[in-house]
N, C-alpha and C positions, 0 to 999 in steps of 0.2 A: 415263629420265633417269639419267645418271650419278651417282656419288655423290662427293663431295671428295677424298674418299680415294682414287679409284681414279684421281686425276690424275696423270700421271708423273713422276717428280722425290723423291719423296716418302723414297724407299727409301734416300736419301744421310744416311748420319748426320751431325745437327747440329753436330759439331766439326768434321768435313770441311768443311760449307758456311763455317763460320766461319774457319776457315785462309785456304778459299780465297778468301774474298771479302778478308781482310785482307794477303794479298798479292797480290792484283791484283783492286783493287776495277773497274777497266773489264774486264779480259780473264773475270773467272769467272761476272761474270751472263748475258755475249755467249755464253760455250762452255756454260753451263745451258740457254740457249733453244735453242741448234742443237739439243745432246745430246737435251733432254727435250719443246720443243715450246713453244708460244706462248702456253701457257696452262698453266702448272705448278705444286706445289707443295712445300714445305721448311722445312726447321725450321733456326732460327738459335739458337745457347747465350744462352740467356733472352729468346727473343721470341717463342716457340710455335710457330701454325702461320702459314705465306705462302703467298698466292698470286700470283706472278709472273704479270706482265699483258705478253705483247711484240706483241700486234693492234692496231695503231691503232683498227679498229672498236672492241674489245674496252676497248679506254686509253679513247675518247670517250663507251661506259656510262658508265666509273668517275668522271672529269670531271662529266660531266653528269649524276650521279646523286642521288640526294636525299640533299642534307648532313646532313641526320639521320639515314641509314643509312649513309653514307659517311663516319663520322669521321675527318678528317683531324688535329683536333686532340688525340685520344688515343690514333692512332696516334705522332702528334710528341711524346708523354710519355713514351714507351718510350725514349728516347733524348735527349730533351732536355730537360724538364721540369728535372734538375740544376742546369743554365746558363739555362735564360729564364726556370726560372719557371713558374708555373702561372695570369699573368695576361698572357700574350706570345698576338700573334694564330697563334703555330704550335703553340699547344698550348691553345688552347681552341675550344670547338664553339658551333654552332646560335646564338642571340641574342647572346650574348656576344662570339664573333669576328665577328658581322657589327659588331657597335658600334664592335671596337678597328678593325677593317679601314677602317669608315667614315672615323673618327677619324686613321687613319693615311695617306689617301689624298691629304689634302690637298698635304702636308708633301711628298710625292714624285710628284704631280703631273707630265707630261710637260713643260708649259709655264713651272715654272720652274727645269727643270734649269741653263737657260745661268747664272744666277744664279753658277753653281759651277764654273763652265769656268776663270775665271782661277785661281782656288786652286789646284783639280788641277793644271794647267798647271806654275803657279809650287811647287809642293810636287815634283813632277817633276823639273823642269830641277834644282831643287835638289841634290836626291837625286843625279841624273846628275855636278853635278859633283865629288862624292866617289868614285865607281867609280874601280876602278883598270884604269891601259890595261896591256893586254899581257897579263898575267896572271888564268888561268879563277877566275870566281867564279859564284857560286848568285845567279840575280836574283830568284831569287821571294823572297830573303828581304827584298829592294827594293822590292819589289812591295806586299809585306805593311806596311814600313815606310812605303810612299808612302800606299795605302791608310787606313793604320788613322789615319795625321796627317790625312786628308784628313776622316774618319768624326771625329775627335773638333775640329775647327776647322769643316767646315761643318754637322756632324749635332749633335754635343754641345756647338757654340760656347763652347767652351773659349779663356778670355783669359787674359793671363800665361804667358812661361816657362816659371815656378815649377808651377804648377797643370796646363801641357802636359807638361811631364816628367813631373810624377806619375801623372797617366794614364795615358800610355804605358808606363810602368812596370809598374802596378797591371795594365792590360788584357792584355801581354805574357806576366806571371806566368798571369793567370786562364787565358789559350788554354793555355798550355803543359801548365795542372795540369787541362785538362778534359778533354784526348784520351781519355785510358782513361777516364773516367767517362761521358763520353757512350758509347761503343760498347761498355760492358763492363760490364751491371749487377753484375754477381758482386762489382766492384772496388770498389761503394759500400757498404761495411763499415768502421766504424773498427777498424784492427787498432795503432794505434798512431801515435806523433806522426809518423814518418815514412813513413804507408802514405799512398796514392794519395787515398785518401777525407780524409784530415785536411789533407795537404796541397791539396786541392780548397775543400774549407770554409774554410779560412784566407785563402786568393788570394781567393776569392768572397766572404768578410765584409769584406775590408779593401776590393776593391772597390765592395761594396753602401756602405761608408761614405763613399766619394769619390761617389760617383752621388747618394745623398742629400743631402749637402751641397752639392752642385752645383746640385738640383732647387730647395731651399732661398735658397742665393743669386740662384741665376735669378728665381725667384720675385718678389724682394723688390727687385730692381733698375728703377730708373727708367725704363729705355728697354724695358722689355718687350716693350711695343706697337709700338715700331718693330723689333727684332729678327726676323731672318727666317731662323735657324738650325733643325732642325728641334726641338729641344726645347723653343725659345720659342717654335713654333707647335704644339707637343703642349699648353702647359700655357695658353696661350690658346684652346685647342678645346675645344669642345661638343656634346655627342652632343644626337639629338632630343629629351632631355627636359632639355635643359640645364645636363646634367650634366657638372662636367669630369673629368679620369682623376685619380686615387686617386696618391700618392707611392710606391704597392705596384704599381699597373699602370704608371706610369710609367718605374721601375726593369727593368720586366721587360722591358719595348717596346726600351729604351733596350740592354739587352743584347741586345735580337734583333738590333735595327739592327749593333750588334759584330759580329755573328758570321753575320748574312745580307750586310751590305754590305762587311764586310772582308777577312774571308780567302777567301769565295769568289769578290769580284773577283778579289783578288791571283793568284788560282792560277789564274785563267780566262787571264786577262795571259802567268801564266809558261807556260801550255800555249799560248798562241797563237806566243808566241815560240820556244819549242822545237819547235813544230810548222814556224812560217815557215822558220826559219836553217837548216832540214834540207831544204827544198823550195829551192832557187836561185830558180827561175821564176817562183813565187810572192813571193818576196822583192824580185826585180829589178821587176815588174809592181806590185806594193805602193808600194814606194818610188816609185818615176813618178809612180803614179797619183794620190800625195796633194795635189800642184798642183791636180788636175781635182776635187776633193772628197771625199767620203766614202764612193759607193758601193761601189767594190772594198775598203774597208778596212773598211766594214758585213760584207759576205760575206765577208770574212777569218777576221774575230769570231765569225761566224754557223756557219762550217765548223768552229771552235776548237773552237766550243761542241759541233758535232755529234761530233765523231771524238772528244774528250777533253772529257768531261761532266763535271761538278766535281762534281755529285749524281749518282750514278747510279741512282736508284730515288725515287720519291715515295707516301707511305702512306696508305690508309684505312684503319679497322678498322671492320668491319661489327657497327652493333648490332642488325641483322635478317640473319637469312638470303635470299642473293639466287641469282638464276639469271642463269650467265654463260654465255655460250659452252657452253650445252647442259648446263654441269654446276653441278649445286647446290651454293651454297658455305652455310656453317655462319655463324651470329654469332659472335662473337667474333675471326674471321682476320682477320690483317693482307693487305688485298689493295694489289698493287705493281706497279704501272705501271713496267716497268723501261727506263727510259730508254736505255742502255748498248745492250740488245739490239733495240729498235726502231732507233737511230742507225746500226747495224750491218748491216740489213737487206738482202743483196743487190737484193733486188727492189726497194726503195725505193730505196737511193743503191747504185747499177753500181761495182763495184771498192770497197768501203765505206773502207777501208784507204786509198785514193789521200786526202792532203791536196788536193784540188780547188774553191777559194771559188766557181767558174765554176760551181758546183753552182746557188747562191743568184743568182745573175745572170741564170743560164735561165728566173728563174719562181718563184713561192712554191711553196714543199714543200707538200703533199699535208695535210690536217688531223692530227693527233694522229700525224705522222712526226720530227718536229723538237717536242724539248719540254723543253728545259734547264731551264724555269722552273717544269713541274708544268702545272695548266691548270687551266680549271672556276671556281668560284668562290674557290678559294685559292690562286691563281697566284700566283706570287712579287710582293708590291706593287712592290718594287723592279727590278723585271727591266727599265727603261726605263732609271732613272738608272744599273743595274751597266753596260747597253749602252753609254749615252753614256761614261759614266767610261771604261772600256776605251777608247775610241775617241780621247777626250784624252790619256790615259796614253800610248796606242802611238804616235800618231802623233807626241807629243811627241818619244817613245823614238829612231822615226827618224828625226824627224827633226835631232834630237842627239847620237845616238852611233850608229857604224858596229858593229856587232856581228856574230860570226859564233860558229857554235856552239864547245866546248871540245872536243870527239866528235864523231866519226861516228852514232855507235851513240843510237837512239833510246832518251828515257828512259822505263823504265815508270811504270807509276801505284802510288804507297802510301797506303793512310791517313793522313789528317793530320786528326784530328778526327773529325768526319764528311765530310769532303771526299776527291776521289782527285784526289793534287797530285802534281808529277814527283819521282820518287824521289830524285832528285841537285838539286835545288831549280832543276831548268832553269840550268846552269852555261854559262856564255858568257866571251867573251873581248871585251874592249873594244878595238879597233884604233885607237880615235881621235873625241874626242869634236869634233866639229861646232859652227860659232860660232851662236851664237842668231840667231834669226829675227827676234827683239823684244826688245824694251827687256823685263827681267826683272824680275821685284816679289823688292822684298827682303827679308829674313826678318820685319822688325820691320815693315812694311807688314802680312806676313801677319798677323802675329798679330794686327793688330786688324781684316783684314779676313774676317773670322768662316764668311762662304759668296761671296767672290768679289766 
């Protein structure tokens, strides 16, 4: 049996891996698996040691392995524990995140996503008609904007103007001051009121203050019981011993929901778009097909997701030693399913590179080959409602404005957080916005229509 150590990959010094993965978090984990193999290891500047998983066999152990030796929720404290918290279902283990997972299931549900189809819709068209025609702008910063309105009226059922502006505010601050603390332990040092760490703590206490007030008010309001937003069905749920969630797990859920249902739809959205408006074929066949329903604009999504991954890697940390792939790994590795290089896989998807949805048309993909969302028992809860949403968001997009890209030149992938979002914010050119298909909801409808 081989030993951990002698996996290859190992020999690359950790500020190299860290460079390279921060400037092109899709392109360096694809060119580590060619270079070093399917099964490799590497050291990142403060995260130890890794072992990259790119075998579907290999990916379907670590999924289906025993969540007690498969920590997936202290490997998600190495990186996010800052921003969710240490009672968030992505950073706790074993009885605990089964409780919040239980607890959270209801709330995102497949069957009551439509609930939330008019909002999106109408939050959308909104947004669209502000762009400006003629002249290139960034839509993922659209995207994010459309998004995170959508997360704080049907998730945080957030009433008033007054109180929706200050959210968006307070949440805009928090993303912007989390990038380097989530990917960069080094940088959680206070070195002074203007380093990275103070200015973090600041955005994140003034938010933690609006979230508890909020939980508070929600609480104490009369129509609780008919509210169907997700927070007033958090703080009416009951785990098996009847117990409801704590105002300390609820805050932490509540930022998961931020930052699982926000910016990584938003960026999913702005890569399906920078990916479509650079294919014609795809775009011309997209547009058609949306008359006929949703399946070619499902595989649109589905191909977004494979060729430009918004995670590119998902974590266990092993608190036993296990035997993978012939070789013994150690307790304590972070073992990593790297999504980016199984996506990539000639053998699994022919020309990997080709944007092709007619991939997803021919046939469901192969097990543990397609896996944007992670898998096993800690699969993304939200990975139904990010689908649907994408699916209302775009198809609104085209079917509202004529878009064509700003460039030729495909954009790469940068860090935004933890996410790989398009470098130039997927910049497009508005040719001409299209008259609506429906009678539109107005803004002051929205606001009191909470989730659609």
């Amino acid at each position: 049996m081989r030993q951990a150590r002698e996996l290859p990959g190992g020999r690359v010094p950790a500020i190299i891996n860290g460079i390279g993965y921060a400037l092109d978090p899709i392109g360096y984990p694809r060119w580590f698996s060619r270079r070093f193999g399917r099964l490799t290891r590497s050291r990142f500047p403060g995260f130890g040691l890794l072992v990259g998983v790119g075998e579907p066999e290999l990916v379907r152990q670590v999924f289906a392995g025993d969540p007690a030796i498969f920590h997936g929720g202290e490997a998600g404290q190495l990186v996010l524990q800052p921003t969710v918290g240490t009672n968030s279902v992505l950073t706790l283990d074993d009885a605990p995140h089964m409780r919040h997972r239980k607890l959270l299931l209801e709330p995102f549900h497949g069957d009551g996503m439509r609930r939330w189809e008019t909002t999106i819709r109408a939050v959308t068209e909104r947004d669209i008609a502000g762009w400006p025609v003629g002249a290139p702008f960034a839509l993922h910063e659209h995207t994010r904007a459309i998004t995170l309105e959508v997360i704080l009226r049907a998730v945080f059922g957030v009433r008033g103007q007054a109180r929706f502006e200050r959210a968006r505010d307070l949440v805009t601050t928090f993303a912007d001051e989390a990038g380097l603390i989530s990917m960069f332990p080094a940088a959680r040092r206070d070195l002074g009121r203007v380093s990275p760490w103070s200015r973090f703590k600041r955005a994140s206490s003034a938010l933690d203050t609006f979230l508890y007030e909020e939980i508070t008010r929600r609480r104490a309001e009369p129509d609780l019981a008919e509210r169907d937003d997700v927070l007033s069905l958090l703080l009416r749920a009951r785990d098996e011993d009847g117990q409801p969630m704590s105002d300390v797990e609820l805050r932490d859920e509540l930022v998961t929901v931020l930052g699982a249902g926000h910016e990584t739809t938003a960026t999913a959205v702005a890569w399906t778009f920078e990916r479509v408006l650079r294919t014609p074929r795809v775009l011309e066949r997209l547009t058609a097909s949306l008359s006929e329903g949703d399946e070619y604009l499902d595989a649109t999504i589905k191909e977004a997701l494979r060729v430009r991954p918004v995670l590119t890697d998902v974590a266990r940390k092993l608190t036993a030693g296990i035997e993978l792939g012939g070789c013994h790994i150690p307790a304590g590795t972070v073992v990593m399913p790297a999504i980016a290089a199984i996506h990539f896989r000639e053998d699994l998807y022919p020309q990997p590179d080709e944007f092709r949805p007619e991939r997803f048309l021919d046939g469901t993909p192969e097990p543990y080959t397609w896996i944007p969302f992670g898998g096993g028992v800690r699969r993304c809860i939200g990975a139904a409602f990010a689908q649907f949403e994408m699916r209302v968001m775009i198809r609104a997009i085209l079917e509202r404005a004529e878009l064509r890209a700003a460039d030729r030149r495909s954009e790469r992938a940068m860090l935004r957080n933890i996410t790989a979002a398009p470098r130039r914010g997927c910049r497009v050119i508005l040719r001409r916005r299209k008259p609506p298909a429906a009678v539109q909801v107005e803004p002051e409808q929205l606001a009191g229509a909470a989730v659609g």
